[in-house]
N, C-alpha and C positions, 0 to 999 in steps of 0.2 A: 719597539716593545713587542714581547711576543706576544701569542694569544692562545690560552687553553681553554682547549674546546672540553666536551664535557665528554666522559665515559662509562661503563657499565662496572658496576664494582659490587661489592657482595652484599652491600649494603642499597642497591640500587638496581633490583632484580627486575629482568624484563617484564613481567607479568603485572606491570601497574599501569594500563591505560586503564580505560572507564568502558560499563557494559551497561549502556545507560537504560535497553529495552529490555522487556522482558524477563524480568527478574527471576521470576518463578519455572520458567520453559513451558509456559503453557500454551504458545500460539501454534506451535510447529502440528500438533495432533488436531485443532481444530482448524486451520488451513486444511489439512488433509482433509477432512470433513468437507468444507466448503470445497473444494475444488471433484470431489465426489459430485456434491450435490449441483454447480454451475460450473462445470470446465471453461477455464480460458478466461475467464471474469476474475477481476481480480480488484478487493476492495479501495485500492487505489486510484481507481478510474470513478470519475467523477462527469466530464462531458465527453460525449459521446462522440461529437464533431470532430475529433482528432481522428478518428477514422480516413475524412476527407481527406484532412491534412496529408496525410502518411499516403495515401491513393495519389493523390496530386504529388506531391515530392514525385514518386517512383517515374513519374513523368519531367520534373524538373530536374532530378538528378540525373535522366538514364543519359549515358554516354559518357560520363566524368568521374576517371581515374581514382581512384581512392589512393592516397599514401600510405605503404605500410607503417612509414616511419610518424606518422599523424593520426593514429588511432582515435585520438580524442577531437578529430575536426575531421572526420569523414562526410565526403557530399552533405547525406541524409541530414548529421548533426550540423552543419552549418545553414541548410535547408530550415531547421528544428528552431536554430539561433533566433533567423530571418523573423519567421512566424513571431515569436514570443516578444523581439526586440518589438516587432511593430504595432504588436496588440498595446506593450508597453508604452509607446509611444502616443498612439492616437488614440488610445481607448483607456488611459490610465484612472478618470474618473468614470469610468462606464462599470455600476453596480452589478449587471448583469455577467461580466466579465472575470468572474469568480473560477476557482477551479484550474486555471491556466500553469503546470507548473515554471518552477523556475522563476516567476516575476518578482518575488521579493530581489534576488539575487541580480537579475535583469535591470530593476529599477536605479539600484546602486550603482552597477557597472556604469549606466546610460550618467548617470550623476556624477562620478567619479572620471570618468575618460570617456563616454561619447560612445561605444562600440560594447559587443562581448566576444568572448574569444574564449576559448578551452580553460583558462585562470579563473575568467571571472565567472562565467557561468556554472553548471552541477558537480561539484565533486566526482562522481559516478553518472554520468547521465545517459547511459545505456541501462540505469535502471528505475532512475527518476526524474529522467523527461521523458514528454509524452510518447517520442518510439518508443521506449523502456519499458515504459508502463500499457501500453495500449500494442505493442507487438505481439503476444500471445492472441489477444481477439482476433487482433487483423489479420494474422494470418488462418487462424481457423477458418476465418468468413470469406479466405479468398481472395483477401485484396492486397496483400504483399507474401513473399515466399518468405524461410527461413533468413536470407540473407538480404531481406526486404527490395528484392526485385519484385517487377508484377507479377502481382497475383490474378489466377482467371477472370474475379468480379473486377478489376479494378476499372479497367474501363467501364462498366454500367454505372461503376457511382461517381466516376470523375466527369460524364456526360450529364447524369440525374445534376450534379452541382452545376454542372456549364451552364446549365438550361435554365436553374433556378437565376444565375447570374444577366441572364439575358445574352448570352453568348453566341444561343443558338447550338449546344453541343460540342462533346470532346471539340470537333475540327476546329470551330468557331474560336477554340481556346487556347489555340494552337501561338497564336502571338503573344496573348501575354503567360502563357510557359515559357514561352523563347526569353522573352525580357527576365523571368524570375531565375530560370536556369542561368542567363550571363551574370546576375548579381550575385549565385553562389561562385560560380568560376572568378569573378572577382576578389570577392572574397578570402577564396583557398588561395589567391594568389599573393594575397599579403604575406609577410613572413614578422612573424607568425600569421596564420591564417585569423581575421578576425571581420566582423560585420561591416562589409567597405562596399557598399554597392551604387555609389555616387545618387541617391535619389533624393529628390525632394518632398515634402510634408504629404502632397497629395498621393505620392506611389507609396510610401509607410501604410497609411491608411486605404490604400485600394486593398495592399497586402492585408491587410488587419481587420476590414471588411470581408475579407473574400472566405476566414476563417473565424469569425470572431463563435464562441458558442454556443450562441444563443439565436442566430442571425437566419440557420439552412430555412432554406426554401424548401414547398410542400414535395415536389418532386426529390429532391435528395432526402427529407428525412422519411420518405416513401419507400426511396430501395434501400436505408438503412435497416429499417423496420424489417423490408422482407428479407434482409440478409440472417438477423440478429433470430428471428422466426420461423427459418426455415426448416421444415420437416423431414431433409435428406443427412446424410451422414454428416455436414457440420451442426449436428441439430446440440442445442450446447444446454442437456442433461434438461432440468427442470426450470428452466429458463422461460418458456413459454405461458408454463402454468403460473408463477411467480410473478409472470408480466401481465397475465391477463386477470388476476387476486389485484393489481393496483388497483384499480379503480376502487373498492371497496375500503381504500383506505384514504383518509386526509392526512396534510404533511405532518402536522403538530400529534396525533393521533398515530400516526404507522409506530410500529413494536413488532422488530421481528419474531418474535416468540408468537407471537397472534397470526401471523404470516404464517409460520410455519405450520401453525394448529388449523388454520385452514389449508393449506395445502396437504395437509395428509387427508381433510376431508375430501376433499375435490381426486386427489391420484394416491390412494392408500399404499401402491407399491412404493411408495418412499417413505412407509411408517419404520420400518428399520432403521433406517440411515438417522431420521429424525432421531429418531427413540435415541440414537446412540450420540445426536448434538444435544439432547437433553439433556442425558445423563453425565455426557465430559464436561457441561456448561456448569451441572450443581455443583459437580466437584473441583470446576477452576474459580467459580464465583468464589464457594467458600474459603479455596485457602488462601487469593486476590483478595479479598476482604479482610482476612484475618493479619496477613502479612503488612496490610496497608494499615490497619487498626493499630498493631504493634509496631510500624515504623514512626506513626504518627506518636503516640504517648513515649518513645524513647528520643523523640524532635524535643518534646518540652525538657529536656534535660538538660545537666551542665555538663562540663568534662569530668565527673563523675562520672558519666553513664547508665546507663538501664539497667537494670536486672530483671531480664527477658522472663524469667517465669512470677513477676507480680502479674504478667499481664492476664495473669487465671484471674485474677480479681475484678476483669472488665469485663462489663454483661454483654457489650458486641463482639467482644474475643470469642467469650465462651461459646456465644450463641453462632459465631461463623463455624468452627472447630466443633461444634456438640454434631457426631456422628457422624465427621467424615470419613472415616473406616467405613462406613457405611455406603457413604457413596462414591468411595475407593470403590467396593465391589461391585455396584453398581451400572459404575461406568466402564468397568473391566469386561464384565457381562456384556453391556450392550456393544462395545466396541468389539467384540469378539465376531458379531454379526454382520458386524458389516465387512466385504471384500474386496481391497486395494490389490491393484498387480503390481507383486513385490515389495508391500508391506503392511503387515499383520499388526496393527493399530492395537489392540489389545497388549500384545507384547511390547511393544513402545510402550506403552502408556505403564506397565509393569517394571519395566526396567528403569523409567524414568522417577515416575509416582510411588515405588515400592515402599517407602516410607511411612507410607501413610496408612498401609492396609492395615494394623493393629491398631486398637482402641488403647487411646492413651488420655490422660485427663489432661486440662488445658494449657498448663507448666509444660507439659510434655512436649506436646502439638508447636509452642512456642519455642524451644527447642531444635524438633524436628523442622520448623519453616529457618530458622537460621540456618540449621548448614542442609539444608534442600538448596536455601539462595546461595551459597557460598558454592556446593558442586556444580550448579549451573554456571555461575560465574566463570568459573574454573574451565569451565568446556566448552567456552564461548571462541577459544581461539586456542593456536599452539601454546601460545604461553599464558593465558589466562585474560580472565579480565578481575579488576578489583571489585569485591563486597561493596554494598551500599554501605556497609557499617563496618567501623575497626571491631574488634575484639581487644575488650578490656579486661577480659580474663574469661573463663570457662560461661559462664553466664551473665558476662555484662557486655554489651555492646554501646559503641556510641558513633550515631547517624553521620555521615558526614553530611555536610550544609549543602550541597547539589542536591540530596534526594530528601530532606526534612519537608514535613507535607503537613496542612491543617488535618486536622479531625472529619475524616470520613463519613458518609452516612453507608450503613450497610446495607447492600442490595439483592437482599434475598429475592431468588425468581427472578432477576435478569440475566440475560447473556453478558457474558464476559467478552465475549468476542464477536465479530460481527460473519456475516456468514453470506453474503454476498447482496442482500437485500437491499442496503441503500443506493449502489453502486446502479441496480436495476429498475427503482424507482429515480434515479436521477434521470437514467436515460430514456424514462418512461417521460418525464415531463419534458426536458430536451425535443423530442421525438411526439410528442401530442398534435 
């Protein structure tokens, strides 16, 4: 019997995967922002302790071969496997054990076949496991290079850890590197390369102990502290002042817009850069809210669909949309002031946002947010990605059922996006 496979035909245009962040294109300018204001932080980072991790690897891995043709099971990432399988393993009801990527995925594989290997475990995980995400820090502060060999500090924090361990320091630690380096070599040696390091319950859990993150010892989270604090050229922008503003905040309590309103009072030369997360925050809340206002009331529909401009008649539409032309120029202004190398934030934000700079009533603005989503959409890849919503004619849209949302509350005066603050009060408690 033969078998026909499926093909592209005109009725079947490459531009139909899903764009499922991001709707509006509002993160890309306020990242910039945040990376202004805390270089090298990066709101995905959550504990701090992978630091360790990544300092210790460059000692477990050094001397072992990388395949070019095994990009996705390189030493480091099977190093990465190790770590996360064993937290998995022995620490899987331990509540403090939060934060750890990968474990969902981890969990599964260990359930499903016993092991992880480059299938089971990140999609991409040179950008969302913990190298991925915590390589930027690590190497600012020193402790791995661009191609995650050692970095100058690395040995001060892999001794600080040894010590804490009762090791006695780097030397002392010298034997069980040697045991965790043959487990990766084991490992790679599988074909496919997957978690094979012949150990029993008690070496999972040494491993799983030795990282877990919550676990460092006062001595390691000591040279963490002075790395992350340091007043020389890795000094990482406003990062000290924002660390040393914790304490004045409780967890249920912290709002980074209160953060920020004191740090301008404590170091005023960051009233600029502020002045300009304030002003692209009014103006991404608003159309974020209004956008989410008008996806929600065109959710309660049938295959009729919406007709995007009743939504003037909603008091949270109008009240999101009543004068953002305003804070179009507002934020145009402020982002004008502030100075990236090789990119002019204001003209982004012009080229992007230019839609909005004229005063239009709320039919309008309704309007205008539909094909604002649709050109982002659009520009999300070479061939597009799909609208959250068909077009049922000039003015009628209808939601498709992945992005249909309840009824919103509008949140005038908060950030829309985060700006690096919780990332630095995690590591503040981590590190207490």
């Amino acid at each position: 019997m033969s078998v026909t496979l499926p093909f592209l035909t005109a009725y079947d245009p490459p531009g139909t995967s899903e764009g499922t962040l991001d709707p509006l294109g509002l993160y890309q300018i306020a990242d910039q922002l945040a990376v202004q204001l805390v270089p090298a932080v990066r709101e995905r980072m959550q504990r701090i302790r992978f630091l360790t991790g990544m300092a210790v690897g460059v000692l477990v891995t050094e001397g072992i071969d990388s395949d070019p043709n095994l990009r996705d099971a390189s030493p480091y990432l099977v190093w990465e496997w190790l770590i996360v399988e064993a937290m998995v393993r022995s620490r899987r009801e331990d509540s403090s054990n939060w934060g750890v990527p990968g474990t969902l995925v981890t969990r599964r594989a260990l359930d499903q076949h016993g092991y992880l290997d480059a299938r089971s475990y990140l999609k991409t995980p040179r950008i969302f496991g913990f190298h991925g995400v915590y390589k930027r820090l690590a190497t600012h502060l020193g402790l791995v290079d661009v191609h995650l060999g050692a970095g100058p500090n690395a040995d001060l924090l892999v001794d600080a850890w040894a010590r804490g361990l009762g090791l006695g320091g780097l030397e002392g630690a010298k034997v069980l590197i040697s045991r965790w380096s043959a487990a990766v070599r084991r490992s790679l040696g599988e074909r496919p390369p997957r978690t094979k390091p012949n150990w029993g319950s008690e070496s999972w859990t040494e491993l799983a102990d030795a990282f877990a993150p919550a676990t460092a010892k006062a001595k390691e989270r000591r040279c963490i502290r002075e790395h992350l604090l340091a007043s020389d050229e890795r000094r990482l922008g406003a990062f000290s002042k924002l660390w040393q503003l914790q304490a004045e905040f409780s967890g249920e309590k912290f709002r980074e817009e209160q953060l920020h309103n004191r740090l301008e009072q404590v170091e005023p030369a960051y009233g600029p850069l502020l002045a300009a997360v304030r002003a692209y925050e009014a103006f991404a809340r608003s159309a974020q809210d209004a956008f989410d206002v008008l996806r929600a009331e065109a959710t309660r529909t049938d295959v009729q669909g919406f007709c995007v401009t009743d939504i003037s008649k909603d008091e949270a539409f109008a009240k999101s949309v009543y004068g953002l032309h305003k804070r179009f120029e507002a934020a145009h202004h402020a982002l004008s002031a502030v100075s990236l190398t090789g990119v002019a934030l204001h003209n982004l934000f012009d080229e992007r946002f230019g839609a909005f700079a004229e005063p239009l009533d709320a039919g309008g603005f309704a309007r205008t947010l539909c094909s604002h989503h649709e050109t982002v959409q659009r520009a999300k890849s070479a061939d597009g990605k799909r609208p959250w919503f068909d077009r049922l004619g000039q003015d009628r849209i209808y939601v498709r059922h992945a992005y249909r949302i309840a009824r919103p509350e509008i949140q005038v005066g908060r950030y829309l996006h985060d700006y690096r603050g919780w990332p630095i009060r995690r590591f503040y408690v981590d590190l207490a």
